[in-house]
N, CA, C and O atoms as a MOPAC input file, in Angstrom:
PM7 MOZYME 1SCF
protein

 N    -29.63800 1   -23.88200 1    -8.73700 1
 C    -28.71600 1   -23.25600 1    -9.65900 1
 C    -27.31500 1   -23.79000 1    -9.37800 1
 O    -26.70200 1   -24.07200 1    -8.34900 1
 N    -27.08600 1   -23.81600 1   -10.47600 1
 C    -25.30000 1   -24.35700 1   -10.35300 1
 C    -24.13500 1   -23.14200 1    -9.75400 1
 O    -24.07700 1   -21.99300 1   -10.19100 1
 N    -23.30900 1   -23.67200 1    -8.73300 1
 C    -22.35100 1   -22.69200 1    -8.40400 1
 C    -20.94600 1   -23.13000 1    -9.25800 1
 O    -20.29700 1   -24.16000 1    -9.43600 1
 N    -20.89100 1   -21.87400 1    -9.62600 1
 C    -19.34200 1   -21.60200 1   -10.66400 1
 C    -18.59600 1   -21.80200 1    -9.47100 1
 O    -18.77000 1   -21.63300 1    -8.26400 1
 N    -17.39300 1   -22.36600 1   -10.49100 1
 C    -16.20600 1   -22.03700 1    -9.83800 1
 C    -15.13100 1   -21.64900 1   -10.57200 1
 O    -14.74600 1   -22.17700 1   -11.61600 1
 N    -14.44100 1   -20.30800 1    -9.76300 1
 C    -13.40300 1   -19.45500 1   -10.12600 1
 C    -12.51700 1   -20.74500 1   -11.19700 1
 O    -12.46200 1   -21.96700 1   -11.05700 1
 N    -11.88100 1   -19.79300 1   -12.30500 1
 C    -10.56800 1   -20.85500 1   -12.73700 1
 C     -9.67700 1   -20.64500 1   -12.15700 1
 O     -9.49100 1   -19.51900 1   -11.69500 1
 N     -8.73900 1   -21.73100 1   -11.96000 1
 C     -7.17100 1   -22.13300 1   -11.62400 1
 C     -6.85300 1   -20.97800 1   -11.69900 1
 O     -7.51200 1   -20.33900 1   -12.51800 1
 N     -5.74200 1   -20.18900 1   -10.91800 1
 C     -4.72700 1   -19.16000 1   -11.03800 1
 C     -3.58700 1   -19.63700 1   -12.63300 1
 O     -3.23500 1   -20.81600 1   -12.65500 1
 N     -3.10400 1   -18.73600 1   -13.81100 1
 C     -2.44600 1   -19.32600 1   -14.76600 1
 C     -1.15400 1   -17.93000 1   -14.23500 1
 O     -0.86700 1   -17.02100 1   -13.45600 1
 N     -0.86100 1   -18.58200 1   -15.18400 1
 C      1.00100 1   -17.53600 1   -15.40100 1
 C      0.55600 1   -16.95000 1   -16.26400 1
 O     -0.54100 1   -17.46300 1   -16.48600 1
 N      0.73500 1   -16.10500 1   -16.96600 1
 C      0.29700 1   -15.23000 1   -18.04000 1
 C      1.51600 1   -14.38800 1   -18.05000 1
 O      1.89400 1   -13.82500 1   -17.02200 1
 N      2.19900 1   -14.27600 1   -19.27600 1
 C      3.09600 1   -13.72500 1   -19.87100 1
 C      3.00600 1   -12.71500 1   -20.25100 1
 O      2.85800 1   -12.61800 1   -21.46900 1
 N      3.04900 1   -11.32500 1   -19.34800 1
 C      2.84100 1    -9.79500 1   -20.41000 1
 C      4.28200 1    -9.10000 1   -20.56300 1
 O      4.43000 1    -7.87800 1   -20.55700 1
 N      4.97200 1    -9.71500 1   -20.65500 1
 C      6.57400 1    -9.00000 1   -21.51000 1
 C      6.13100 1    -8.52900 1   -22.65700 1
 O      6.50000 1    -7.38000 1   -22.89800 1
 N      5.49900 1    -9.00800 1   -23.40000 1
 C      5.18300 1    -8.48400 1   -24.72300 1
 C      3.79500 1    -7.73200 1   -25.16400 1
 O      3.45100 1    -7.34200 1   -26.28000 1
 N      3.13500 1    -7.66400 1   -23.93800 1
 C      1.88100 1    -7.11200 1   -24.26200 1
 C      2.12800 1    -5.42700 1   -24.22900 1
 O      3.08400 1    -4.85300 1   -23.70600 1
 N      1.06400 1    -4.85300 1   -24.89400 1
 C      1.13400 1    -3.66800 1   -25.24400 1
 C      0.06000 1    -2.88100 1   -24.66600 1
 O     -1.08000 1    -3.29700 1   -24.87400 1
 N      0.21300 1    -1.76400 1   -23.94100 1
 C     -1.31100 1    -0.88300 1   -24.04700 1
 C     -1.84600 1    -0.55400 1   -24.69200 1
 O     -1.47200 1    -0.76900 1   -25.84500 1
 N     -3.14500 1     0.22900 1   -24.48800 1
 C     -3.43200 1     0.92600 1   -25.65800 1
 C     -5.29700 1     0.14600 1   -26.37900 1
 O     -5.91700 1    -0.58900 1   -25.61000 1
 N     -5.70000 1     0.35200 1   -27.32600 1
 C     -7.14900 1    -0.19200 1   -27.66100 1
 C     -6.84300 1    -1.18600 1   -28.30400 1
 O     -5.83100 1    -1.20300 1   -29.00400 1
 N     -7.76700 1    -2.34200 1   -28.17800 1
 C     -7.48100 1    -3.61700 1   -28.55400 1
 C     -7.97800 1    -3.74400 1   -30.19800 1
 O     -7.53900 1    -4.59200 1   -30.97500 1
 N     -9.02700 1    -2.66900 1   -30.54500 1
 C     -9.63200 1    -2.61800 1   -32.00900 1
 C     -9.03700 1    -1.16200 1   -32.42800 1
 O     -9.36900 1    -0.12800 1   -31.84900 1
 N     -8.10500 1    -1.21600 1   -33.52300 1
 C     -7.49100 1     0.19500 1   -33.93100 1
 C     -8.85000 1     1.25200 1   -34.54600 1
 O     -9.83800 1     0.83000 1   -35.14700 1
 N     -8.55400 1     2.73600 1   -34.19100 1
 C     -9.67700 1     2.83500 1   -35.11300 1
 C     -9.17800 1     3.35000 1   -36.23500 1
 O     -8.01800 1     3.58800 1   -36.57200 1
 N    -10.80400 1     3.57700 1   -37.08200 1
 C    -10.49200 1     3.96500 1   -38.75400 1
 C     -9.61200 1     5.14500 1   -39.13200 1
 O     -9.56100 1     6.08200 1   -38.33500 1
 N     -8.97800 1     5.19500 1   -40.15600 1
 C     -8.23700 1     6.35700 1   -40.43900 1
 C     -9.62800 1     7.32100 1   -40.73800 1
 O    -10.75900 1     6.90600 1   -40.99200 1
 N     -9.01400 1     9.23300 1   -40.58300 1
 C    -10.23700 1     9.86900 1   -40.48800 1
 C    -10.76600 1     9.74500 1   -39.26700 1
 O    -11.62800 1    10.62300 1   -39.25000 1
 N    -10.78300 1     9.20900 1   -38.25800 1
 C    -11.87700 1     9.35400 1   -37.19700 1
 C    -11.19800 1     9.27500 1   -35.90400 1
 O    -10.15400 1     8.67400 1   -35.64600 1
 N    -11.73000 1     9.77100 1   -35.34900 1
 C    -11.08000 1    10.83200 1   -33.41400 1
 C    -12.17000 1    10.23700 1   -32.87100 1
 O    -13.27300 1    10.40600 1   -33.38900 1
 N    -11.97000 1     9.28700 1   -31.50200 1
 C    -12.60100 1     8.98200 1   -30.64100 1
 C    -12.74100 1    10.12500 1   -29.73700 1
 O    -11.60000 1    10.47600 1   -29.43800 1
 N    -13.70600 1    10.95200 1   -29.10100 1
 C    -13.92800 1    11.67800 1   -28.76200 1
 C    -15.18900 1    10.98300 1   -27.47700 1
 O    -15.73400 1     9.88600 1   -27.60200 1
 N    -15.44200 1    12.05100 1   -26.18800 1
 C    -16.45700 1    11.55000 1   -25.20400 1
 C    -17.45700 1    13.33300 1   -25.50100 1
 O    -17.18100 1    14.53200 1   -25.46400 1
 N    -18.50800 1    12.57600 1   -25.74400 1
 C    -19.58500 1    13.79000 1   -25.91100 1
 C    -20.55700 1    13.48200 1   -25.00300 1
 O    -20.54500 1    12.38900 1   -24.43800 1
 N    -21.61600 1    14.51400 1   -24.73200 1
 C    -23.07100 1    14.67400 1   -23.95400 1
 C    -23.81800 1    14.53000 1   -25.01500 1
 O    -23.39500 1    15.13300 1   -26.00100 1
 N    -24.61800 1    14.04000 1   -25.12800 1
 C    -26.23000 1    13.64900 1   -25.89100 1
 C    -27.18200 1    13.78900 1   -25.25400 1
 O    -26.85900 1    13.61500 1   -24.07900 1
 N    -28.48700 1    14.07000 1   -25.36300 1
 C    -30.00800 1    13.74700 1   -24.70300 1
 C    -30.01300 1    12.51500 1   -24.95000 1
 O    -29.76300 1    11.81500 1   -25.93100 1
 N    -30.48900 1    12.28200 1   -23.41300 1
 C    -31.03300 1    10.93200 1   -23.87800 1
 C    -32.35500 1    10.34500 1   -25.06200 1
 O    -32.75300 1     9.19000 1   -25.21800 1
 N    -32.57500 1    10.96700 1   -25.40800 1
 C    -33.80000 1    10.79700 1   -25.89700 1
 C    -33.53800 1    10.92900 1   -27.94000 1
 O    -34.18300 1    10.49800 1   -28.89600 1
 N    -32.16200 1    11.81300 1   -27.78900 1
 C    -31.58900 1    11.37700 1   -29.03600 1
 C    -30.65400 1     9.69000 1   -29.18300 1
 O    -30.54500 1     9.02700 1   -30.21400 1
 N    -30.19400 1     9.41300 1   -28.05200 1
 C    -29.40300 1     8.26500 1   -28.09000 1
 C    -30.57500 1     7.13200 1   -27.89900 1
 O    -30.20900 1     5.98100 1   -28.14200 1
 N    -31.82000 1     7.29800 1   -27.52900 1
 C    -32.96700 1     6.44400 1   -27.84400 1
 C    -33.64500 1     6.76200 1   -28.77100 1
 O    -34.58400 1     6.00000 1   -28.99900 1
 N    -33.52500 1     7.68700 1   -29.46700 1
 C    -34.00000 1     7.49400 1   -30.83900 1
 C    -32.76400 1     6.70600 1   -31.74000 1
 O    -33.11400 1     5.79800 1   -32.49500 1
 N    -31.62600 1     6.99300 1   -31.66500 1
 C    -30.45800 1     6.22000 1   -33.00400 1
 C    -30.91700 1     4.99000 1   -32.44800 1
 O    -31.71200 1     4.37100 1   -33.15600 1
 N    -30.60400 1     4.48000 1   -31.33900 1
 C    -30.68300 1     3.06200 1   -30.57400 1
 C    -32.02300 1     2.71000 1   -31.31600 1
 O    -31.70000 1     2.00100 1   -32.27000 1
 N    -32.89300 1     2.82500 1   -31.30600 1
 C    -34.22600 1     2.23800 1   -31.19300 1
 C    -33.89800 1     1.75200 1   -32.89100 1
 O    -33.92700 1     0.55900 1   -33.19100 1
 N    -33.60700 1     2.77300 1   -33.86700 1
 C    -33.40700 1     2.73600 1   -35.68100 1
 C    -32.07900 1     1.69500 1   -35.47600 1
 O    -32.06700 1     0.84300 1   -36.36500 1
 N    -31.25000 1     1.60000 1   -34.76100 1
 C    -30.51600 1     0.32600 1   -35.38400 1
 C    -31.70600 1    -1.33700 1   -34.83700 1
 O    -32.03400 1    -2.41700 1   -35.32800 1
 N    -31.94600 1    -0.53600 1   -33.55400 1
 C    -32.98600 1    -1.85500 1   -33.23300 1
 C    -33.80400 1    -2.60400 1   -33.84300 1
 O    -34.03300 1    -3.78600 1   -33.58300 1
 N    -34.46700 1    -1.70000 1   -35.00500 1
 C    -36.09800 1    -2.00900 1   -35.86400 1
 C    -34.99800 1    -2.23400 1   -36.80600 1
 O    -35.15400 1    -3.44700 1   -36.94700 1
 N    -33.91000 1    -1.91700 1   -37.61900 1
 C    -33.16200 1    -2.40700 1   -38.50800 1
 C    -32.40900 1    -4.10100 1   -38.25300 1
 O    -32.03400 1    -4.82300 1   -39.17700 1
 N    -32.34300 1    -4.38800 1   -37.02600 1
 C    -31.62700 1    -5.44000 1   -36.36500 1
 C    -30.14200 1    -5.74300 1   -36.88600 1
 O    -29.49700 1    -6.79000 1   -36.95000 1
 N    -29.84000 1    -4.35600 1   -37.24800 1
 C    -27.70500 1    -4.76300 1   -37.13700 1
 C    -27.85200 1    -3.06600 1   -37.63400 1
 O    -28.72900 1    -2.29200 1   -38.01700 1
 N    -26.44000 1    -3.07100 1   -37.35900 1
 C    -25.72100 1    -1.45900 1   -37.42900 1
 C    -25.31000 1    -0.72000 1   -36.27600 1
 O    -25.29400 1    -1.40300 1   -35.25200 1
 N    -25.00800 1     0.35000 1   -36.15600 1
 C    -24.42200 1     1.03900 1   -34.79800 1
 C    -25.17100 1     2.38300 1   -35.01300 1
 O    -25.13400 1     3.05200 1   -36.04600 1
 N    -25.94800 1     2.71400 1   -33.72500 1
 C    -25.72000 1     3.90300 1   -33.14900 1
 C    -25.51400 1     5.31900 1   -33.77700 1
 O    -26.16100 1     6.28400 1   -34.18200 1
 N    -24.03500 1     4.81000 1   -33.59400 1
 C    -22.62200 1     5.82000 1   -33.39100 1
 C    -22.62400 1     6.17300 1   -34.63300 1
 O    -22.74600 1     7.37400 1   -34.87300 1
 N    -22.50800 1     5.34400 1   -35.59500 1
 C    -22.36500 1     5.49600 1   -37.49800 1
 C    -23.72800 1     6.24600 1   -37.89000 1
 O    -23.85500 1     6.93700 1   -38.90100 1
 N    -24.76200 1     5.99800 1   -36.90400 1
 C    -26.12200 1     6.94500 1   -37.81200 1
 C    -25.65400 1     8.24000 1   -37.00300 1
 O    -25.38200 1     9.15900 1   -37.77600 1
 N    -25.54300 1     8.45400 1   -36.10300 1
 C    -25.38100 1     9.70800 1   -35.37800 1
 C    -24.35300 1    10.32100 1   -36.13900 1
 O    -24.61900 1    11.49000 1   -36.41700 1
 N    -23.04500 1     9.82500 1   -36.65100 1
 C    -22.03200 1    10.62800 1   -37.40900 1
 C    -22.74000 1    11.21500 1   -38.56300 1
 O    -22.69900 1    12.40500 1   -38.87500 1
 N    -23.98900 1     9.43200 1   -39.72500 1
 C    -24.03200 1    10.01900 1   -40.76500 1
 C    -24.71400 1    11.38000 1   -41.09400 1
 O    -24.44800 1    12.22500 1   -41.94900 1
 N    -25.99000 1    11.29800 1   -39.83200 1
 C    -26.81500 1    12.73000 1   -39.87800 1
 C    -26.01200 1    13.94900 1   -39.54600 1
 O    -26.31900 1    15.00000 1   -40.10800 1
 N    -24.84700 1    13.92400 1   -38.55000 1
 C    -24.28500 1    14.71700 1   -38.51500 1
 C    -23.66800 1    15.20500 1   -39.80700 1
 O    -23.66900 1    16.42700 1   -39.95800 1
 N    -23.12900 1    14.44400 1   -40.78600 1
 C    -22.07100 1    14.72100 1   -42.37400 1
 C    -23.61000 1    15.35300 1   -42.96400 1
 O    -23.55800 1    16.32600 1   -43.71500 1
 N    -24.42200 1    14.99900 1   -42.74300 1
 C    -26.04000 1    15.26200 1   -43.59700 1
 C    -25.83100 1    16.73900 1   -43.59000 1
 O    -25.46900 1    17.48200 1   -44.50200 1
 N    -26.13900 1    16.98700 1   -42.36900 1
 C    -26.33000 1    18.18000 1   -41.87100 1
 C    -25.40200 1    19.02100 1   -42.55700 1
 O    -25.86300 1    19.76700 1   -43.42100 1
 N    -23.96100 1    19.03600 1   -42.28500 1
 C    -23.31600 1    20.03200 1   -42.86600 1
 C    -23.17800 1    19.68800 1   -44.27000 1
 O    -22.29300 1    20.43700 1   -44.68300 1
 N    -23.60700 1    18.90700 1   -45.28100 1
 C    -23.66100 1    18.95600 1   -46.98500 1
 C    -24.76900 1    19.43800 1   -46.86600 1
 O    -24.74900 1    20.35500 1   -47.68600 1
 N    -25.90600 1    19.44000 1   -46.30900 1
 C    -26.91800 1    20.43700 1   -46.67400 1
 C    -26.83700 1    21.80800 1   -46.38200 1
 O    -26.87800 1    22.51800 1   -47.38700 1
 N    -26.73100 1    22.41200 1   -45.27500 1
 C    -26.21300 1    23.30700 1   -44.91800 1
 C    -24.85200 1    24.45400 1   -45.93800 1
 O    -24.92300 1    25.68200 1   -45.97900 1
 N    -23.83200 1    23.67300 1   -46.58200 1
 C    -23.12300 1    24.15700 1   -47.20400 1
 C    -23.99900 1    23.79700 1   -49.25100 1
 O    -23.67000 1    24.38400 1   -50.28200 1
 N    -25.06400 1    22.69700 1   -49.10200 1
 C    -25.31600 1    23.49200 1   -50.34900 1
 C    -26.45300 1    24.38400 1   -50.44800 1
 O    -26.89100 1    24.78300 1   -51.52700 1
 N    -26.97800 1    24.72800 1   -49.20400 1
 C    -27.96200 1    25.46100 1   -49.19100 1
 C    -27.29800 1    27.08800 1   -49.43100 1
 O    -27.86700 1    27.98900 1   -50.04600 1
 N    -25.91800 1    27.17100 1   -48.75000 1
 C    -25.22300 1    28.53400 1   -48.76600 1
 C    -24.96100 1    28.83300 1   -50.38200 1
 O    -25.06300 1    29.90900 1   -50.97000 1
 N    -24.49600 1    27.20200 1   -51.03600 1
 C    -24.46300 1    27.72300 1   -52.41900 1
 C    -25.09300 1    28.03700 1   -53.38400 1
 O    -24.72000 1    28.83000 1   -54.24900 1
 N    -26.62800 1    27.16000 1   -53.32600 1
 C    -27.81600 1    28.04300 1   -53.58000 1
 C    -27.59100 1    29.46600 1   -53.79600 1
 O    -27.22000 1    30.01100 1   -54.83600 1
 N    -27.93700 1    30.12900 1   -52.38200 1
 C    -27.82400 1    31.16100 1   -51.89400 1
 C    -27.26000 1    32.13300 1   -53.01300 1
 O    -27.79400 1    32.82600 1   -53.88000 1
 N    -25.74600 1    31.84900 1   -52.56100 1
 C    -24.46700 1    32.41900 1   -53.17000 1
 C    -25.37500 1    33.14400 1   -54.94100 1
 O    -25.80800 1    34.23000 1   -55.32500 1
 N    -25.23300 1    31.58800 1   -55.56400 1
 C    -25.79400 1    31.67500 1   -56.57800 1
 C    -26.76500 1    32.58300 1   -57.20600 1
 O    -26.55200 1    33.25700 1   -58.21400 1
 N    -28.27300 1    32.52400 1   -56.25200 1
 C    -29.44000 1    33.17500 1   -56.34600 1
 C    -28.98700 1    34.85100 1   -56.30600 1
 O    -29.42700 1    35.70100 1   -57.07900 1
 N    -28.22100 1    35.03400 1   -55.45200 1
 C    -27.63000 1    36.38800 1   -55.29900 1
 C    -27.02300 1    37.26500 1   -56.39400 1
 O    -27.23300 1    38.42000 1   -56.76600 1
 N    -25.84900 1    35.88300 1   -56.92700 1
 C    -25.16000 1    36.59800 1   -57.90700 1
 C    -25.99200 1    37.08800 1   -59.32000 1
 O    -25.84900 1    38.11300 1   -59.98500 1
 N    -26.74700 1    36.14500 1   -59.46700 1
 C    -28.19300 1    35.98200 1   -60.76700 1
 C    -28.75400 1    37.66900 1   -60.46100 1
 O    -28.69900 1    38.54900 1   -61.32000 1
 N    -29.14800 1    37.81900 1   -59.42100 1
 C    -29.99100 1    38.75300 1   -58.87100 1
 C    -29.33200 1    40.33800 1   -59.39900 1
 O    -29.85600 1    41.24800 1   -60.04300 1
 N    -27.83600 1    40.16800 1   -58.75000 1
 C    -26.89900 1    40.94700 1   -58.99600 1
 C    -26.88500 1    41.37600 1   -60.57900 1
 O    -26.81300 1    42.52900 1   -61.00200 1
 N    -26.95200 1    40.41400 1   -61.19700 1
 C    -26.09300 1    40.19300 1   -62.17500 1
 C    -27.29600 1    40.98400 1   -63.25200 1
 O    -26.90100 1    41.66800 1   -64.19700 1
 N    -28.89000 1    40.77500 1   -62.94900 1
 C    -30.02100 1    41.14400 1   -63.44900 1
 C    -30.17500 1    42.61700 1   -63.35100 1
 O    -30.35500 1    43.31200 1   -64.35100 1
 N    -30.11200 1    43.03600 1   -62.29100 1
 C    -29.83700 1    44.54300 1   -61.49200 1
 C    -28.58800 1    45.25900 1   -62.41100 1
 O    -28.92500 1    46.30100 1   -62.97500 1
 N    -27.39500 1    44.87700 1   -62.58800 1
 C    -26.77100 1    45.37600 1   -63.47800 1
 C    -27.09100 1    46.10700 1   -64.94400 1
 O    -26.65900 1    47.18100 1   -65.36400 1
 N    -27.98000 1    45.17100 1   -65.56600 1
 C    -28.13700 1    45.05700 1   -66.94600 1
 C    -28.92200 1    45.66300 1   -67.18300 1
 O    -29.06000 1    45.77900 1   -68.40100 1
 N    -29.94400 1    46.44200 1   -66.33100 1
 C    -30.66200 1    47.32800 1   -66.09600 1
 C    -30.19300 1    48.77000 1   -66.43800 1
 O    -29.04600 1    49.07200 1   -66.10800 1
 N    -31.06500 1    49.79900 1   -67.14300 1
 C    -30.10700 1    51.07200 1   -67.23700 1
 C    -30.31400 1    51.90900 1   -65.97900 1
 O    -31.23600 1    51.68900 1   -65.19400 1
 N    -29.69700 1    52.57500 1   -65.87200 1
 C    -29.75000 1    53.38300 1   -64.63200 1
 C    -30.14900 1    52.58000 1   -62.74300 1
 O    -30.63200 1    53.25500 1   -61.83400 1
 N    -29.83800 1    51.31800 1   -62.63900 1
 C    -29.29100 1    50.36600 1   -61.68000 1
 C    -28.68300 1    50.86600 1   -61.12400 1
 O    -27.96900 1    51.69500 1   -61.68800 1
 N    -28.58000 1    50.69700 1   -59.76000 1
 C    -28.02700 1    50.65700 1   -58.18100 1
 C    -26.65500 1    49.75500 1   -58.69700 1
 O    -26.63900 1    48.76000 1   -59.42200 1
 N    -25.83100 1    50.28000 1   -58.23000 1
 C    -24.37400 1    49.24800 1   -57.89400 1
 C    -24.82800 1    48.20000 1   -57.50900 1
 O    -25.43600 1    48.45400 1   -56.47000 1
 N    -24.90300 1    47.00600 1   -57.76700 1
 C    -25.17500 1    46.25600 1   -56.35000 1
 C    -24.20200 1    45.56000 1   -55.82600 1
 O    -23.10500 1    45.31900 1   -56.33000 1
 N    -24.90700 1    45.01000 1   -54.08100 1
 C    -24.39000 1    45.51100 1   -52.99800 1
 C    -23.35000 1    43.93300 1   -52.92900 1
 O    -23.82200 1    42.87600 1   -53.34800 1
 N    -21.59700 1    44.03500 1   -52.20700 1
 C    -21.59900 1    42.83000 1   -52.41100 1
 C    -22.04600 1    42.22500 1   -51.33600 1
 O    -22.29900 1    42.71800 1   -50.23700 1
 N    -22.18500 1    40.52700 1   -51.89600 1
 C    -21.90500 1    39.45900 1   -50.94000 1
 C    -21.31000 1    39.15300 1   -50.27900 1
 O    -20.09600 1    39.23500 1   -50.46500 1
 N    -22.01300 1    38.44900 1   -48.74400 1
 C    -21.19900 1    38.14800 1   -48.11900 1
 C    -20.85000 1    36.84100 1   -48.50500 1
 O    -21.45300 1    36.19100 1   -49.35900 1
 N    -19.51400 1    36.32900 1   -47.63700 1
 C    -18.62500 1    35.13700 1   -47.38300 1
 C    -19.59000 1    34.53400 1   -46.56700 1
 O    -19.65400 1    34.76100 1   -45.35900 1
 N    -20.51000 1    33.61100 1   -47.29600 1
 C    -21.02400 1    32.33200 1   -46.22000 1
 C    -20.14800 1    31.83900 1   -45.40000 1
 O    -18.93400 1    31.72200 1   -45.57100 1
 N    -21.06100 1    31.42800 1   -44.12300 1
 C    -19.69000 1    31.15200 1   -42.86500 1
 C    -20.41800 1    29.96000 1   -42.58600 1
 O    -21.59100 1    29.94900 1   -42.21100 1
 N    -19.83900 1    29.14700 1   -42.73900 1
 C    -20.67200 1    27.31200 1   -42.32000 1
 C    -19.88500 1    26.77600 1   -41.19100 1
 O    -18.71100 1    26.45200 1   -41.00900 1
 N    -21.24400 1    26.81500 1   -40.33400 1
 C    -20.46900 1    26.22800 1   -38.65800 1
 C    -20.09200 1    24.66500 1   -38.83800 1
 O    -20.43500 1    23.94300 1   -39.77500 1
 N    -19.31200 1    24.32000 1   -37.72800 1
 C    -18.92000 1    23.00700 1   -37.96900 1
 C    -19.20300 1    22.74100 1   -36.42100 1
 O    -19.02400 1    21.62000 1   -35.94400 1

């Protein structure tokens, strides 16, 4: 095997260099450090793998956005089915008040 050798010592000029991340990120988005199972970060890993390009990180966000548009139209469903219900119960003679609804509360 071939032995490397170190390069020359250079001068390198950092008067003008800056700290900070060398790739800005996207507007909208917070680098953040989270805990995962491993076994979820080998499942995204493995789906960009069998795809052969993409990230990770972008399927893990998109299921995450999944999650809460389903979640919030499932509440509106809901909402909906209720008010119908309500609204049937009314028109009825001698009907119960009915009862109100609650304020769906959608976790984030």
């Amino acid at each position: 095997m071939k032995k490397v050798a170190a390069e020359t010592y250079r001068d390198i000029d950092f008067t003008r260099a800056r700290r900070g991340a060398v790739a800005k990120a996207e507007p909208g988005k917070t680098k953040i450090s989270i805990r995962l199972d491993n076994r979820v970060l080998a499942y995204f890993r493995s789906v960009v793998e069998d795809a052969g390009e993409g990230n990770y990180q972008t399927l893990i966000n998109d299921a995450l956005v999944a999650y809460i548009q389903q979640k919030s139209m499932l509440e509106a469903v809901r909402q909906v089915v209720r008010e119908e219900v309500a609204g049937s119960r009314a028109a009825r003679p001698g009907a119960r008040k009915p009862r109100q609804a609650r304020t769906p509360r959608i976790p984030l």
